[in-house]
Residue, then its C-alpha position, 0 to 999 in steps of 0.5 A: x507723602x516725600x518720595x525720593x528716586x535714586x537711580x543712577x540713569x537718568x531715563x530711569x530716573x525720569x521714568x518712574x517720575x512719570x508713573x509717579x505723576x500719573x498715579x499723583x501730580x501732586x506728590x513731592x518727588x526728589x532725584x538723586x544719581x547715586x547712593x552717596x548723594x542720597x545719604x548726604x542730602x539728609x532730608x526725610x522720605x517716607x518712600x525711597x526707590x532705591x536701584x541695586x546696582x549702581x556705582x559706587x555704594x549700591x543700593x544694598x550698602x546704601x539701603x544698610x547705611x540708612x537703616x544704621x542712621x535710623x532711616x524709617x523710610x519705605x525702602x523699595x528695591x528696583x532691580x532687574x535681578x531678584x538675587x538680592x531678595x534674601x538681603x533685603x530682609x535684612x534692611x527691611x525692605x518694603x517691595x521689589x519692583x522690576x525694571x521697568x518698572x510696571x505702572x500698576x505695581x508702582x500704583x499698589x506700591x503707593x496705595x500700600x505707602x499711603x495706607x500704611x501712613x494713615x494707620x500710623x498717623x494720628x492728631x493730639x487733641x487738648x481739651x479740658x486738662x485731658x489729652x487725647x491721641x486719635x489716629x487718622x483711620x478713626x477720624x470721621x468728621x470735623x465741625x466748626x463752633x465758634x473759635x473751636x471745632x468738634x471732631x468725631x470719631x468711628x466708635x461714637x466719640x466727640x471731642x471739643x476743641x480750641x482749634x479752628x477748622x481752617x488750621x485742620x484743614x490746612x494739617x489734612x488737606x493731603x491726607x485724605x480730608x476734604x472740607x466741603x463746607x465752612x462749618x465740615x470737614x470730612x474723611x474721604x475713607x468714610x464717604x458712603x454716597x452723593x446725591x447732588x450736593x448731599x454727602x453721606x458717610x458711613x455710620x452717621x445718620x445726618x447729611x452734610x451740605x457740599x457747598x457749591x463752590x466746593x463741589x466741584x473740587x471735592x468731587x475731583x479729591x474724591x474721585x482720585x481718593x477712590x482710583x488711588x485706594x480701590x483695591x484697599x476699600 
C-alpha cells in the first residue's frame, strides 16, 4: 500500500508518520509540504492524507485537481473544522480525520484502505487456452509441482499453473500471504487455528505443514494480519 501525506507543517507531517509506522513499519510513506508539490510528483498512491487548509492550492482544490487527472487514490481529509464535509462528496472523499490525528481512526482508516484493496485485486491465470481472473478475497492456497503450482480457491476450484510458488510469493508477500513451507502458500484471511506447527484454514479438511524455519515469521505476519484486521474478521 503507497501512502502519500500532504501537510504543510512539518510536526503534522512527522506525526502522522508515526501513527503510520505504528500500525505498520513496513508501509511505503511519501511527504510533500503542499498541494503543488503533490500534484507534480506524478506517482500513484492508493491513500492520500490530504490537509485542507494550506497555502496556495488547499487541499479542496488539490483533491479537484487530482480527480480531473483521474487519480483513484483514497483521499482522506485532515481538518480541525468539519465545514468542508458537503464538498468533499464532490472529489469523493474516503474519510475525515481531525487533527490530531487519533491513532485508532487512523487504524480503521488503514484497515478500511486495506480491505477495500483486496476485494478489488485479483490474479490472471493462464492455463490450457483458457483465462482466468481470481480475486485476492477468493484465493485460499497455493501448492507447488513440479515447474507449476495449484491454486485453490473458496468455492471448491483448482486451477493449474506454469507459474512457480516463489514468483507468487514474491506478487503477494504484501497482500496478506504468507509462504509456510517450499511446497504452500496460504492466505492469512483464511487461517482457522495453529497447533504447534500445524496450520488449518477455513473450509479445507487437510493441514498444512509450517516448516521450522518459517514459523517463527509466519507467526510475527499472522499476529499483525490479526491486530491490523480484527474488527474486519
Amino acid at each position: 500500500m503507497r501512502i502519500a501525506i500532504c501537510d504543510d507543517e512539518k510536526i503534522m507531517r512527522d506525526r502522522l508518520r508515526v501513527c503510520i509506522n505504528r500500525y505498520d513499519g513496513k508501509l511505503c510513506c511519501d511527504e510533500y509540504k503542499s498541494g503543488l508539490d503533490l500534484l507534480q510528483s506524478k506517482e500513484n498512491y492508493d491513500i492520500i492524507f490530504l490537509d485542507i487548509e494550506m497555502p496556495g492550492i488547499d487541499g479542496m482544490e488539490t483533491a479537484k485537481d487530482l480527480r480531473k487527472r483521474n487519480c483513484d487514490a483514497r483521499i482522506v481529509f485532515l481538518t480541525s473544522h468539519l465545514e468542508h464535509i458537503q464538498n468533499a462528496f464532490k472529489v469523493r472523499a474516503f474519510r475525515f480525520l481531525s487533527k490530531p490525528v487519533d491513532q485508532e481512526e487512523l487504524n480503521e482508516t488503514l484497515r478500511e484502505t486495506q480491505a477495500e484493496m483486496m476485494s478489488s485485486e485479483s490474479i490472471v491465470v493462464s492455463r490450457k487456452g483458457s483465462i482466468d481472473n481470481i480475486p485476492l478475497d477468493k484465493l485460499l492456497y497455493f501448492e507447488s509441482f513440479g515447474d507449476g503450482s495449484y491454486i485453490y480457491d473458496t468455492d471448491g476450484n483448482v486451477y493449474e499453473c506454469s507459474v512457480q510458488l516463489k514468483e507468487w510469493d514474491r506478487q503477494l508477500c504484501e497482500k496478506g500471504f504468507f509462504k509456510i513451507h517450499k511446497s504452500y502458500i496460504v492466505s492469512l484471511a483464511y487461517v482457522n487455528h495453529i497447533e504447534n506447527n500445524q496450520l488449518f484454514l477455513n473450509g479445507v479438511q487437510q493441514s498444512f505443514t509450517i516448516s521450522r524455519r518459517n514459523l517463527t515469521g509466519f507467526r510475527e505476519a499472522y499476529m499483525q494480519y490479526v491486530r491490523q484486521n480484527a474488527s474486519l474478521m
